[in-house]
C-alpha positions, 0 to 999 in steps of 0.5 A: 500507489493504490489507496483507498478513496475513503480509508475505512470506508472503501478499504484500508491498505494502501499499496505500493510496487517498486521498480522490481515488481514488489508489491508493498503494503501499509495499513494507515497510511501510504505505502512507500519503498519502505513499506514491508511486502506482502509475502 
């Protein structure tokens, strides 16, 4: 995972990369496998 230090301040999306090299990404709040990847 990829997170902000402080949300809002030092950015706000939150990453994820799952075993197949998708990158996925949340808005607020930890990216997971579940998260919708970046297209």
């Amino acid at each position: 995972n990829a997170d902000p230090v402080t949300a809002g301040s030092t950015g706000q999306r939150h990453f994820f990369t799952d075993q197949t090299g998708v990158i996925r990404v949340e808005n607020n709040a930890p990216a997971n496998e579940h998260s919708p990847p970046i297209l």
